[in-house]
C-alpha positions as CSV (number, residue, x, y, z in Angstrom):
1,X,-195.5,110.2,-168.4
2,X,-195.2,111.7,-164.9
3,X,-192.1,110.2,-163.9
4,X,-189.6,112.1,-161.2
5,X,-186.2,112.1,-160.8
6,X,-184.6,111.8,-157.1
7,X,-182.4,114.9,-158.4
8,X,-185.5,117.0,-158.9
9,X,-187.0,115.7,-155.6
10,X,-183.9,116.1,-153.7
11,X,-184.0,120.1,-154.7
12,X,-187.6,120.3,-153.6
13,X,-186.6,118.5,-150.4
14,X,-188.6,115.6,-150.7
15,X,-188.3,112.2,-150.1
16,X,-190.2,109.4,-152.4
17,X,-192.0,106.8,-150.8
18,X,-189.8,104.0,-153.3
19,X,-187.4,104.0,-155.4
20,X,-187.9,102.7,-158.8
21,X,-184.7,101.2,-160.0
22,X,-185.6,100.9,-164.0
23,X,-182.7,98.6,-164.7
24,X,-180.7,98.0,-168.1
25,X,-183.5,96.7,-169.9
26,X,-186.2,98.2,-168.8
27,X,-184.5,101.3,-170.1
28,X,-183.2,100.5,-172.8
29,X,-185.3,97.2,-174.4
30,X,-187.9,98.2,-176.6
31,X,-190.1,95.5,-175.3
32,X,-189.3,95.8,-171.6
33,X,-189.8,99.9,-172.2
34,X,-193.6,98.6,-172.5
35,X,-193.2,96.4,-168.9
36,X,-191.6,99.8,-167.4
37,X,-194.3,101.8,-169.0
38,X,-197.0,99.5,-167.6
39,X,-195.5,99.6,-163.6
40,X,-195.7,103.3,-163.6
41,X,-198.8,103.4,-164.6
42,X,-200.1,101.4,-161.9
43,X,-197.8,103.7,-160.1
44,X,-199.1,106.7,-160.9
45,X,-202.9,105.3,-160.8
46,X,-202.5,104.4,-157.1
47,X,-200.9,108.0,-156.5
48,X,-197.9,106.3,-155.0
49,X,-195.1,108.7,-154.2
50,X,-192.0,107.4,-156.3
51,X,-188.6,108.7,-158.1
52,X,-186.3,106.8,-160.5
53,X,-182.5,108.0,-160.4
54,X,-183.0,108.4,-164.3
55,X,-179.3,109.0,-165.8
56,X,-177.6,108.4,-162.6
57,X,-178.9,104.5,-162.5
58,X,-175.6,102.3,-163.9
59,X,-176.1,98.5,-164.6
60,X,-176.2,97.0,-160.8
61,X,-173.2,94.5,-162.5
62,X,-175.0,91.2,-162.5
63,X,-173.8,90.6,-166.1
64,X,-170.0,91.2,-165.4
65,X,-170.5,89.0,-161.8
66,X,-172.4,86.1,-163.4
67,X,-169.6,86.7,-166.8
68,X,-167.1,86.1,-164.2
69,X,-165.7,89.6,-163.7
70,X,-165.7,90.5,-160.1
71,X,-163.6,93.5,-160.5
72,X,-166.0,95.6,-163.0
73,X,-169.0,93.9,-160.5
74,X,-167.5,96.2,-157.9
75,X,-166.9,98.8,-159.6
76,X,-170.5,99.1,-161.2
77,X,-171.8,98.3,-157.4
78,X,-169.9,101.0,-155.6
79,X,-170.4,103.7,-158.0
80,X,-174.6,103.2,-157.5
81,X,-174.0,102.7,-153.7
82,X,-172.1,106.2,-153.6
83,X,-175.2,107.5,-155.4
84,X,-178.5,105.6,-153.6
85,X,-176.2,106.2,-150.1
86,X,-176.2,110.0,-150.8
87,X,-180.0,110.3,-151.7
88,X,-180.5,108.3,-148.1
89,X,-182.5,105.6,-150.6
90,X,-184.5,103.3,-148.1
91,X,-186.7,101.3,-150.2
92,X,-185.9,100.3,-153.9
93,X,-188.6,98.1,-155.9
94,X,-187.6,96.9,-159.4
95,X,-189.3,95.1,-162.5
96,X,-185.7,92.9,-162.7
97,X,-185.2,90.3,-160.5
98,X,-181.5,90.4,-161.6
99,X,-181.5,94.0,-160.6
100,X,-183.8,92.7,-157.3
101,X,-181.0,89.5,-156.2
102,X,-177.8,91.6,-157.2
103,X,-179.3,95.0,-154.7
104,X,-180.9,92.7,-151.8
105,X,-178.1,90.1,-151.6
106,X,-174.9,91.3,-153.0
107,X,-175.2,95.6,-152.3
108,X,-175.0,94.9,-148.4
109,X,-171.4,93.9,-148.1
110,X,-170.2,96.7,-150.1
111,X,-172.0,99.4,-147.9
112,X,-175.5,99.3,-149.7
113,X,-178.1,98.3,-147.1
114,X,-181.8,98.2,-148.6
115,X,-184.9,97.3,-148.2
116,X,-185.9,95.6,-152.1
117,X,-188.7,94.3,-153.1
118,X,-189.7,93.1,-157.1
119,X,-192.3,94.6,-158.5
120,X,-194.9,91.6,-158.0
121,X,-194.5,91.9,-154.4
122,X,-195.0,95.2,-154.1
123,X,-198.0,95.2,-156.1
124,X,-199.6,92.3,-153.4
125,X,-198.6,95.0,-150.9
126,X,-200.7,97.5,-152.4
127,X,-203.6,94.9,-153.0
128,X,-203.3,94.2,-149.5
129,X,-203.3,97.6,-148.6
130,X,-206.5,98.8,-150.4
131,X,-204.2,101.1,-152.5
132,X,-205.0,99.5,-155.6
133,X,-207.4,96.3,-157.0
134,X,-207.5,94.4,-159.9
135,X,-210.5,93.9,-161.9
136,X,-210.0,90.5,-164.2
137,X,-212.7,91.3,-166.4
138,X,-210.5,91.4,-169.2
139,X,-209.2,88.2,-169.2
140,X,-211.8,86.3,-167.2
141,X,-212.0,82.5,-168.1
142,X,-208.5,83.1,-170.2
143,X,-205.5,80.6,-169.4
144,X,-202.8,82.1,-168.3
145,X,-199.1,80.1,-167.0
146,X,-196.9,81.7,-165.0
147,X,-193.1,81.0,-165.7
148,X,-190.5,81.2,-162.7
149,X,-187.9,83.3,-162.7
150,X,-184.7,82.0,-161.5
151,X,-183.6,85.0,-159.7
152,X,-186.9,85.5,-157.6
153,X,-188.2,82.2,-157.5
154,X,-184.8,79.3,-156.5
155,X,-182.7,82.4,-155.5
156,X,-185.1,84.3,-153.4
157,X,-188.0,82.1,-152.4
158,X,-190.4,84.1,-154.0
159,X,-193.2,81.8,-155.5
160,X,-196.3,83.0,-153.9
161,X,-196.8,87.2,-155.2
162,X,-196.7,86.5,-159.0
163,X,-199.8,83.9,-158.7
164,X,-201.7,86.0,-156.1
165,X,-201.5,88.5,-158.9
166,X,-202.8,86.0,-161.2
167,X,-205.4,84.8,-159.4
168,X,-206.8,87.8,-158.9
169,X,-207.4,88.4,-162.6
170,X,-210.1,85.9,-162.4
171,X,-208.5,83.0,-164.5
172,X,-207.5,79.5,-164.8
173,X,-204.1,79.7,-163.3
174,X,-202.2,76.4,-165.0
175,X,-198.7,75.4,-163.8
176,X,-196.3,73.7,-165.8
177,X,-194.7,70.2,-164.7
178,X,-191.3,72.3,-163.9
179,X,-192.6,75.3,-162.2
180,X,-191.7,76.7,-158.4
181,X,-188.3,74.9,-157.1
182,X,-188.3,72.9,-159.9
183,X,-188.4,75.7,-163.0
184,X,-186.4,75.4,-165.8
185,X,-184.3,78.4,-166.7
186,X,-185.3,80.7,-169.7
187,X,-181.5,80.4,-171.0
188,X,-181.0,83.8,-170.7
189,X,-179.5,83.5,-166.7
190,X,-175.6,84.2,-165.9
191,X,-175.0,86.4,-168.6
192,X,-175.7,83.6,-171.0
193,X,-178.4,86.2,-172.4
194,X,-175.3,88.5,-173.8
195,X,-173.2,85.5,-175.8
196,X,-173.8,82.7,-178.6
197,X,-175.0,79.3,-176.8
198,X,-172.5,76.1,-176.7
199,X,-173.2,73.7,-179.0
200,X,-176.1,71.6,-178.2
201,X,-179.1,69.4,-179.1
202,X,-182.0,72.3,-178.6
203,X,-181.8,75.8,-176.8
204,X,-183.1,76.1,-173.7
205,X,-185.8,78.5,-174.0
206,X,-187.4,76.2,-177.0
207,X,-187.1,73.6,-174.2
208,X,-189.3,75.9,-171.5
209,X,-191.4,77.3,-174.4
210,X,-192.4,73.6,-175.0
211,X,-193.2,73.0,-171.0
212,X,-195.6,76.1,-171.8
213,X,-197.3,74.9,-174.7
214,X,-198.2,71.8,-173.1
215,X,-201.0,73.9,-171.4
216,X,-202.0,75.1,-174.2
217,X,-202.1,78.7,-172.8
218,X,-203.6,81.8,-173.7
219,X,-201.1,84.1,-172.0
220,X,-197.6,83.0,-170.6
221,X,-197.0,85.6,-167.6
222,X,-193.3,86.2,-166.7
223,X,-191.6,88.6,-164.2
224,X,-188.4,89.1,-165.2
225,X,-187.6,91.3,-168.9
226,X,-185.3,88.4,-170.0
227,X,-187.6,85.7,-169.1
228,X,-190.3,87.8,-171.6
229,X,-187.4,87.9,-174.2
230,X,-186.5,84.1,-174.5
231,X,-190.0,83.0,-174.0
232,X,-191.0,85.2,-176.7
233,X,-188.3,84.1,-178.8
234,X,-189.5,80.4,-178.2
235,X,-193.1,81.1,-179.5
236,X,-192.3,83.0,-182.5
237,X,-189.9,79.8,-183.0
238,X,-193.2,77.7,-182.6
239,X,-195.4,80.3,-185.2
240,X,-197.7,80.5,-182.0
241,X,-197.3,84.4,-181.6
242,X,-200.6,85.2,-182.8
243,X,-202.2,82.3,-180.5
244,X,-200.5,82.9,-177.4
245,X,-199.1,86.3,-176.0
246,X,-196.4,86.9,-173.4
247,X,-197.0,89.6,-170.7
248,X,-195.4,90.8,-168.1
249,X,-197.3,90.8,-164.6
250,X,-196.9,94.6,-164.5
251,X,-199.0,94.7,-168.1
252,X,-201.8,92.1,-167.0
253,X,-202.1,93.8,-164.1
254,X,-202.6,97.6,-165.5
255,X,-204.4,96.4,-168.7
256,X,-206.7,94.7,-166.1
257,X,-207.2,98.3,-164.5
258,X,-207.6,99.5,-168.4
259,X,-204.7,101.9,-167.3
């Protein structure tokens, strides 16, 4: 894959168009590899001009600041606002919307000011733009629920981009009885992704899992890598995996494009 590095551009004296901040588990995560894999596709498809900082990216510190550690938070922060500051970064998109909250809200006071957008508003951007469109042949007439993240949808207001997406692909667009404002968290928010849960009747991705399956969906979309992770979780817990699938909006949207 095609994929620049703001080093490399930086010695050609250019500048990319976006950012593309990868993030910790879009890295890393075998499954959230796929969501990264997707997004630059579409990238690449719609010729937009884009760079990731590759090994220079660090974890933005949500973990350590939702864990409770404010000090390493700061640390993590200053060290990739050092970096982005000296490449002159502008405009960051990102497939996290941990990655997306911790950049647009938190970077500022520390000397990293941004322009940040998640990936599902970007891609309405483009769709608005004419730079790409979205063909829902594939999944025409399929049922697809869209789960909302906690860190783009309560945190950031952002409600409206993922369904656009959706409703573009031609489908019945189903909402659960939590969904917008009133969405139910994955379990995976706060760092509680990273330890054991308290002791409890039911885990809470069973618990939004079962809000899903309600609607008896063919596709759950999600737009966050640790919302895919739990919900998956919570379907394989369920034996529905070979029923119902979970994608990213990144993957509907380029396996919409056959890209």
């Amino acid at each position: 894959m095609r994929i620049p590095t703001m080093a490399e551009m930086m010695a050609e004296g250019k500048q990319p168009e976006i950012l593309f901040w990868v993030g910790c588990a879009g890295s890393f995560d075998d499954r959230a590899k796929k969501i990264t894999k997707a997004f630059v596709n579409i990238l690449n498809s719609a010729k937009i001009n884009f760079a990731v900082l590759g090994t220079e990216e660090s974890c933005t510190g949500d973990p350590a600041k939702r864990a409770g550690n404010e000090f390493l938070f700061q640390m993590q922060a200053i060290s990739n606002i050092e970096i982005l500051n000296g490449y002159d970064i502008k405009k960051i998109v990102t497939t996290c919307p941990h990655c997306f909250n911790t950049l647009k809200n938190e970077y500022p006071e520390l000397g990293g000011n941004y322009e940040v957008m998640h990936h599902t508003q970007f891609l309405v951007s483009l769709l608005n733009e004419g730079r790409i469109s979205i063909e829902g042949g594939k999944f025409k007439g399929q049922r697809i629920t869209f789960h909302d993240p906690c860190y783009l949808g309560r945190a950031n207001d952002i409600y409206e981009a993922p369904r656009k997406l959706i409703e573009k692909l031609d489908v019945e667009l189903l909402e659960m009885k939590r969904c917008r404002s009133n969405a139910l968290c994955c379990g995976a928010g706060g760092a509680q992704m990273f330890k054991d849960s308290e002791k409890g009747n039911k885990e809470i991705y069973i618990e939004r899992t079962e809000d899903a399956l309600e609607l008896t969906p063919d596709i759950i979309a999600t737009g966050c890598p640790f919302c895919n992770t739990m919900i998956t979780d919570g379907i394989k817990s369920k034996e529905k995996e070979d029923k119902i699938k979970v994608l990213d909006l990144a993957e509907l949207v380029a396996n919409a494009n056959n890209l």
